[in-house]
TIRO-2110 file (N, C-alpha, C; in Angstrom, 1 decimal):
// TIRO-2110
8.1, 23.6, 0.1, N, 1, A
7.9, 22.9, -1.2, CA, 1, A
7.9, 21.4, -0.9, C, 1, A
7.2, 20.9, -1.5, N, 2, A
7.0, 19.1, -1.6, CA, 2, A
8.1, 18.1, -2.0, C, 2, A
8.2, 17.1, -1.3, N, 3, A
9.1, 16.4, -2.0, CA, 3, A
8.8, 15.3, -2.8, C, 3, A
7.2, 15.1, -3.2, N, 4, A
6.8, 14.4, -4.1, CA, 4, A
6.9, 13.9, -5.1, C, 4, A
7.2, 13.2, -6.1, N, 5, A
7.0, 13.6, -7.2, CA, 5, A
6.0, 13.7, -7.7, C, 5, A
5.3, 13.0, -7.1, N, 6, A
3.6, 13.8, -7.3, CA, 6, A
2.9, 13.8, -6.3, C, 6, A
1.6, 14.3, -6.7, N, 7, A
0.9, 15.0, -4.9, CA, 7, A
0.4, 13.8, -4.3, C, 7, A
0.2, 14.2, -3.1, N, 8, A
-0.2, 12.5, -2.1, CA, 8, A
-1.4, 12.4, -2.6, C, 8, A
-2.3, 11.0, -2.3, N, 9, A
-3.9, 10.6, -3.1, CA, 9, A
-4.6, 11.6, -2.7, C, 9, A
-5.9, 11.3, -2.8, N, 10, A
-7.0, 12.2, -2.2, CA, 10, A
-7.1, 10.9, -1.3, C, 10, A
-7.2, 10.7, -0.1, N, 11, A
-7.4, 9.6, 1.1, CA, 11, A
-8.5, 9.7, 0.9, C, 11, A
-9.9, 10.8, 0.9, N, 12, A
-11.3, 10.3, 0.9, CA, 12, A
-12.1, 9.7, -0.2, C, 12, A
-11.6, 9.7, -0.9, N, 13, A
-11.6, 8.3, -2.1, CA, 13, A
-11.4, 7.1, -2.2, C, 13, A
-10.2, 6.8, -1.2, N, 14, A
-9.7, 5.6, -0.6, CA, 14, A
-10.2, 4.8, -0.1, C, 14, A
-10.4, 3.5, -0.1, N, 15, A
-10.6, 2.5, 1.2, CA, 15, A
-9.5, 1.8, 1.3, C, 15, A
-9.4, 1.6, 2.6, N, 16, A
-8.1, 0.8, 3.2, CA, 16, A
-8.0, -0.9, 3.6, C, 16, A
-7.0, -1.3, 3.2, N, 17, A
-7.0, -2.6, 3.9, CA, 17, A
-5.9, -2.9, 4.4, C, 17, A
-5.6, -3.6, 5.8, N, 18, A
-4.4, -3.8, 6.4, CA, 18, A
-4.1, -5.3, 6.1, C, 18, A
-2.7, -5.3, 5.5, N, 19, A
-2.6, -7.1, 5.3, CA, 19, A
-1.7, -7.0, 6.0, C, 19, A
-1.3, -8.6, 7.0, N, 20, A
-0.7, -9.1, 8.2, CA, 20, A
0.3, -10.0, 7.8, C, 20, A
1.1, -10.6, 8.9, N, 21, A
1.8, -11.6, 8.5, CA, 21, A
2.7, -12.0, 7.0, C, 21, A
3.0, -10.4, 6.8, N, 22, A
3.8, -10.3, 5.2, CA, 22, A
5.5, -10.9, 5.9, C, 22, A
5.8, -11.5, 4.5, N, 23, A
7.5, -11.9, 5.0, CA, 23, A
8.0, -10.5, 4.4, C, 23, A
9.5, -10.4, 5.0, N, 24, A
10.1, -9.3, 5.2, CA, 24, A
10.5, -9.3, 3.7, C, 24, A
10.8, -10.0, 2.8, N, 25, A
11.1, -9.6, 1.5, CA, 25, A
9.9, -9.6, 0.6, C, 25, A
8.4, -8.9, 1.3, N, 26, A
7.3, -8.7, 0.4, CA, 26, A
7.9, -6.9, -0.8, C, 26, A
7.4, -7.1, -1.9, N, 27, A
7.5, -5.7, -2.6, CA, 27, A
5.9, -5.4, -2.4, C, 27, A
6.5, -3.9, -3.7, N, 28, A
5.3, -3.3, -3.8, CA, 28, A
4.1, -3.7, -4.9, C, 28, A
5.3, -4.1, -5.8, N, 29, A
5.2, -4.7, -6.7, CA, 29, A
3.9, -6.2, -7.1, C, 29, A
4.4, -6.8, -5.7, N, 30, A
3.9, -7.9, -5.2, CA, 30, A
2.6, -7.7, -5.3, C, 30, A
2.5, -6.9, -4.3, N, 31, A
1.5, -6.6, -3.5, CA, 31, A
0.3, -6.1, -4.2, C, 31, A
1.0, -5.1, -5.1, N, 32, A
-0.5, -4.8, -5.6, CA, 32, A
-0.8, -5.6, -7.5, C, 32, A
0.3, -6.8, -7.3, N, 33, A
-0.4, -7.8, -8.8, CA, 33, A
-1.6, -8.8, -7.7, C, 33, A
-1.1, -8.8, -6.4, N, 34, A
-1.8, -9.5, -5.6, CA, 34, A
-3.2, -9.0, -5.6, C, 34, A
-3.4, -7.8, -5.4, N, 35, A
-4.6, -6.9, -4.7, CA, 35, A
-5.6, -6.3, -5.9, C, 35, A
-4.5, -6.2, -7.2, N, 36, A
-5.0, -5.0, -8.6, CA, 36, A
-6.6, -6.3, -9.2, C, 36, A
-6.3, -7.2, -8.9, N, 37, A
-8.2, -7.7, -9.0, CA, 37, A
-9.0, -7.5, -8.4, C, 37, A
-9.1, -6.7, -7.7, N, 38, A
-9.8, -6.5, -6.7, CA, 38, A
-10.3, -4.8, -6.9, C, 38, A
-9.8, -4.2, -8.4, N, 39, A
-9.8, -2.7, -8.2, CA, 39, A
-9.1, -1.8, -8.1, C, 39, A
-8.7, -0.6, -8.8, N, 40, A
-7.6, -0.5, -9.7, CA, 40, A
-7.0, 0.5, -7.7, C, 40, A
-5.9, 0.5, -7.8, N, 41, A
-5.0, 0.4, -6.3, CA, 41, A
-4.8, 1.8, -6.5, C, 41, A
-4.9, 2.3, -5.5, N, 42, A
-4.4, 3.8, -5.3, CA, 42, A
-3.0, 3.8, -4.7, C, 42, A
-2.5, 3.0, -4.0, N, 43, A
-1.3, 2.6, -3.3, CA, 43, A
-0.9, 1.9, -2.5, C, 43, A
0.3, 1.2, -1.9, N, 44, A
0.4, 0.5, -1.5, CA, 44, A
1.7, 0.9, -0.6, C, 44, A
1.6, 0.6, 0.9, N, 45, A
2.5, 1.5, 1.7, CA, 45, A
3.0, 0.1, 2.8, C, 45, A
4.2, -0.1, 3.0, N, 46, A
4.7, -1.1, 3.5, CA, 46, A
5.9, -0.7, 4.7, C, 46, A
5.7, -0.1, 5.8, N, 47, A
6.2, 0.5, 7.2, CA, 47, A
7.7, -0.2, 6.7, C, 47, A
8.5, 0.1, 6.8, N, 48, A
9.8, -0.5, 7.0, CA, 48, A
10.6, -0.1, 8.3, C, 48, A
11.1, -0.9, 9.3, N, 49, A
12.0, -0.5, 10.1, CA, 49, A
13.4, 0.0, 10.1, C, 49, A
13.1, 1.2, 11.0, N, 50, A
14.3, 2.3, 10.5, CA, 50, A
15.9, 1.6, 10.8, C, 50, A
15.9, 0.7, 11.8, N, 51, A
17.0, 0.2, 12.4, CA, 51, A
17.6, -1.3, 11.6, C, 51, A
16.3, -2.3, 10.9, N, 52, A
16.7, -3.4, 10.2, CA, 52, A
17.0, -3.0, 9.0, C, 52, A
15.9, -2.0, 8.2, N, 53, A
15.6, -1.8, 7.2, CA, 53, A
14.8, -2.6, 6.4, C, 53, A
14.3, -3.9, 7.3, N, 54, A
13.1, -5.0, 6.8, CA, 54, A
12.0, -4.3, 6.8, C, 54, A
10.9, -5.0, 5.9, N, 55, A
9.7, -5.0, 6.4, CA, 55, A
9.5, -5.4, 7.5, C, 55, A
8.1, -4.4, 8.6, N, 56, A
7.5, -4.7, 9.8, CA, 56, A
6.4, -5.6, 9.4, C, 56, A
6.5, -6.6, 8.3, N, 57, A
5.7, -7.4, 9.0, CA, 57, A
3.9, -7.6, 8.3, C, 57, A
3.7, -6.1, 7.9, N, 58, A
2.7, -5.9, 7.5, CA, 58, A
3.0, -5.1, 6.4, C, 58, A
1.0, -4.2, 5.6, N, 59, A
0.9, -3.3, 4.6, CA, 59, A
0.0, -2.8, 4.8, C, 59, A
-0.8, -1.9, 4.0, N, 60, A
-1.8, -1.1, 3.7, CA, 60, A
-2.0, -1.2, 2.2, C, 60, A
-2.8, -1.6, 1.4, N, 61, A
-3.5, -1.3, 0.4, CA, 61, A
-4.5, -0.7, 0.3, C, 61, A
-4.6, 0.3, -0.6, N, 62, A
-5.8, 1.0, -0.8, CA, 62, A
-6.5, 1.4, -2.5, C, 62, A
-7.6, 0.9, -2.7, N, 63, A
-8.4, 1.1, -3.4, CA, 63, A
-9.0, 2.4, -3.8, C, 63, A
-9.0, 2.7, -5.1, N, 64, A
-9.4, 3.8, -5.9, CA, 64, A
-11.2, 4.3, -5.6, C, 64, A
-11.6, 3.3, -5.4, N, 65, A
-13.4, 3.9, -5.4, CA, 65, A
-13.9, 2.1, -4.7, C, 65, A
-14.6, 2.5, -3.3, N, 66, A
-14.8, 1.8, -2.6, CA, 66, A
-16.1, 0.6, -3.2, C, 66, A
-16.3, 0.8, -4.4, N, 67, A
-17.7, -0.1, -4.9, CA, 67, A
-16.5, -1.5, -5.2, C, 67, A
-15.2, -1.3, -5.2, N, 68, A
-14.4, -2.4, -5.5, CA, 68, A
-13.9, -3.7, -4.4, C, 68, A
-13.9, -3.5, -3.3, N, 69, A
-13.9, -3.8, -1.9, CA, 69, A
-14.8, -4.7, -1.6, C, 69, A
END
């Protein structure tokens, strides 16, 4: 059984972008008022380190339909 609350995207709908050089107190929130002009966000995934609990640093944004990109 899943522990979703809802089902993961469809990824081949998606396009991806890696943003760099994030400070460790970036949200998600942030992230995608930053990115949502650009095309409505499918998600926004931000690695966190298991031992700081900070952000690594970086993200992934990804886009709903790649004509937005």
């Amino acid at each position: 059984e899943s522990t979703y609350l809802r089902p993961p995207p469809n990824v081949g709908d998606l396009i991806s972008l890696k943003v760099d050089n994030l400070t460790d107190r970036i949200s998600h929130s942030t992230l995608r008022c930053i990115f949502e002009k650009y095309g409505p966000i499918g998600y926004v995934y931000i690695p966190w380190d298991c031992f700081t609990q900070e952000s690594r640093g970086f993200a992934f944004n990804a886009w709903l339909l790649h004509v937005f990109c």
